[in-house]
C-alpha positions, 0 to 999 in steps of 0.5 A: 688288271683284267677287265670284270667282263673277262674274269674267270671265276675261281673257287679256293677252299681251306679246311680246318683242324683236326685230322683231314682225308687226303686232298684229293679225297676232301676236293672231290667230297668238298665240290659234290656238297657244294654241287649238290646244293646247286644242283637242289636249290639253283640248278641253272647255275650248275654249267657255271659251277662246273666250268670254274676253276677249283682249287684246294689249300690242304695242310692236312699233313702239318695237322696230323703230325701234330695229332699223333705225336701226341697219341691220336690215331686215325682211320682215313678209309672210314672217315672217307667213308662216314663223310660220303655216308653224311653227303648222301643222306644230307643229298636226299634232303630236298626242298631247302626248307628241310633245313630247318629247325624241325629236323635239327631237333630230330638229329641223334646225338644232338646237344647244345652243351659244347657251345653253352661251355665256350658262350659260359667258360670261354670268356671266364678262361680268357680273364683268367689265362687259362684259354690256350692251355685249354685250348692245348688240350682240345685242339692241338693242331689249332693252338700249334697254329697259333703258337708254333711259327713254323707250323704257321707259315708253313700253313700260310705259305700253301694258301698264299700260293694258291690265292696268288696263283688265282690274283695273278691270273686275275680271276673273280675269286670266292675263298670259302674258308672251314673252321680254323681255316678262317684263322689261316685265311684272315692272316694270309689276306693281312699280309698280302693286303699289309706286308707291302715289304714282301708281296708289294704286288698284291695290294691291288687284287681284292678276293670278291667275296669271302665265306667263314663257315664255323669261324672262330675268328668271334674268340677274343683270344684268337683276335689278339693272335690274328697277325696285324693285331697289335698295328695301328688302325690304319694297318690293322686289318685285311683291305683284299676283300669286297663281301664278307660272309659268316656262317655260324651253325647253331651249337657248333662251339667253333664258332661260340661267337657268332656275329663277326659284323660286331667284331671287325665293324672298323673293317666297314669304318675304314672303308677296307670290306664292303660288308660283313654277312652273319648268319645263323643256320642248322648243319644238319650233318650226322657223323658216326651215328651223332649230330656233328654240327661243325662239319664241313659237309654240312656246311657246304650243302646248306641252303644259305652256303648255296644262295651265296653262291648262286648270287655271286654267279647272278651278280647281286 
C-alpha cells in the first residue's frame, strides 16, 4: 500500500433516491456547496480542496426508470434551477453560527410532522408488516433497491468501481454518502470487506473517513435488508473504514432515527471503525418556496459537513 505521507486525497459522493440532475450537473452543484462552506468557515483549506480528486457514483438513471413507469414525471431544467436558487442563498449565510435554531424556525413551509409520523408509525408498521408496502408507496425507487436485485447490483456495481478505482490508486479516501445512498455505500463496503470469494483484494484498503448525511440506515427494517445481515458477528458487518460520521437534520424523516453509534456499536466492539460520530443539526435549504430539510445542498453546505472536512485535511 502507498505509504500515508504520499497518498492523494480523494473525494467520492453518492446520491440518494428520487429523480437526480444529470451527473454532470449534480458533480458541479455537489462540489460548489461543499467549496463554498470551506470557503466561508476554513478558507485555508480551500487549495487543498481544489487540487483533490472528485468523483461521483450516479444511478440516477435506474431511479427515474422506476419513477416513471410508475406516472411520475420530472422537469431537470427547473430542479437544476431551484437547487442552484437554494445554493445561492444557503451561500450568503455567513458566519456559520446562522446556522442555527433561530433562522430553522423562520424557514417557509417549515413542519415537523413527517419526522413525528416515521419516530410514531414507523416502529408500529414494522411490528405490523406493513413497513415495505408503505415504503412501496412513498419511495419507489428506494423499496426497488431493496427488493429488485438487478436494480441493486446494478447500484452497487457503479459505486464499487469508482471506490475501487481510488483503493487501487491508494488514495486518503472520504465517501459522503446522501440519503439512501448510505444504504448503497454500507452494502458495497460489506462486500468488499466480507466477499473475500469475489474481491479478495480489497480487504485491506480501508476508506479514511465516512459521511451519512440524512442516513436511513437508523430504520430497523432497512437494518434486516442491509447485506451481511443475517451472518454471524464476525462477518456481519463492513471492516473498511476508520471514522464514521452521521449527519442527521432536524425533521428530515429519512433519518427518523438519528443516533446510528447505538445501532452498529458491535462495529466499535469488534474492533472493525474506530468510531461512529452522530450529530444533530439545521439543513436550512429552501426548495420550491418550503423548507426541504433532507436536501443535499443543505447538507453539503452546513457548518459541521465543512468542520469534518477541514479536520480530515489538519489531520485530527
Amino acid at each position: 500500500m502507498t505509504d500515508e505521507k504520499e497518498q492523494k486525497r480523494s473525494l467520492l459522493l453518492i446520491h440518494g433516491r428520487d429523480f437526480k440532475p444529470a451527473a454532470d450537473a449534480y458533480m458541479e452543484l455537489s462540489i460548489a456547496a461543499i467549496r463554498a462552506g470551506i470557503e466561508r468557515d476554513c478558507p485555508d483549506c480551500l487549495s487543498c480542496f481544489d487540487e483533490m480528486s472528485k468523483d461521483l457514483a450516479w444511478y440516477g438513471d435506474l431511479s427515474a426508470e422506476v419513477l416513471q413507469a410508475a406516472g411520475k414525471t420530472y422537469d431537470e431544467e427547473l430542479d437544476v434551477g431551484d437547487r442552484r436558487n437554494a445554493l445561492s442563498a444557503l451561500s450568503l449565510l455567513t458566519p456559520r453560527k446562522k446556522f442555527g435554531i433561530r433562522l430553522y424556525d423562520q424557514l417557509p413551509g417549515k413542519s415537523a410532522l413527517p419526522e413525528f409520523f416515521m419516530d410514531i408509525g414507523a416502529p408500529l408498521l414494522g411490528a405490523i408488516g406493513f413497513r415495505m408496502p408503505v415504503l412501496g408507496k412513498i419511495a419507489k425507487d428506494f423499496a426497488a433497491y431493496l427488493d429488485n436485485q438487478e436494480y441493486a447490483e446494478e447500484a452497487r456495481r457503479r459505486l464499487r468501481e469508482k471506490l475501487c478505482a481510488m483503493m487501487d490508486r491508494g488514495d486518503k479516501i472520504m465517501l459522503m454518502t446522501h440519503g439512501t445512498g448510505s444504504v448503497v455505500a454500507y452494502d458495497v463496503l460489506w462486500e468488499l470487506s466480507n466477499d473475500t470469494e469475489t474481491y479478495p483484494e480489497y480487504g485491506q484498503f480501508k476508506v479514511d473517513q465516512w459521511l451519512t448525511l440524512g442516513s436511513p440506515l437508523g430504520d430497523r427494517v432497512v437494518q434486516k435488508r442491509l447485506l451481511g445481515a443475517k451472518e454471524a458477528d464476525d462477518s456481519r458487518f463492513p471492516s473498511n473504514v476508520i471514522s464514521w460520521h452521521n449527519l442527521s437534520a432536524e425533521d428530515d424523516y429519512t433519518c427518523h432515527d438519528t443516533t446510528l453509534a447505538d445501532d452498529f456499536k458491535k462495529m466499535m466492539l469488534q474492533r472493525r471503525v474506530s468510531a461512529v460520530h452522530d450529530y444533530r443539526m439545521f439543513n436550512l435549504a429552501v426548495r420550491y418556496g418550503k423548507s426541504n430539510p433532507h436536501s443535499s445542498i443543505g447538507y453539503y453546505i452546513h457548518p459541521r459537513t465543512t468542520k469534518i472536512i477541514g479536520d480530515w485535511f489538519a489531520g485530527t
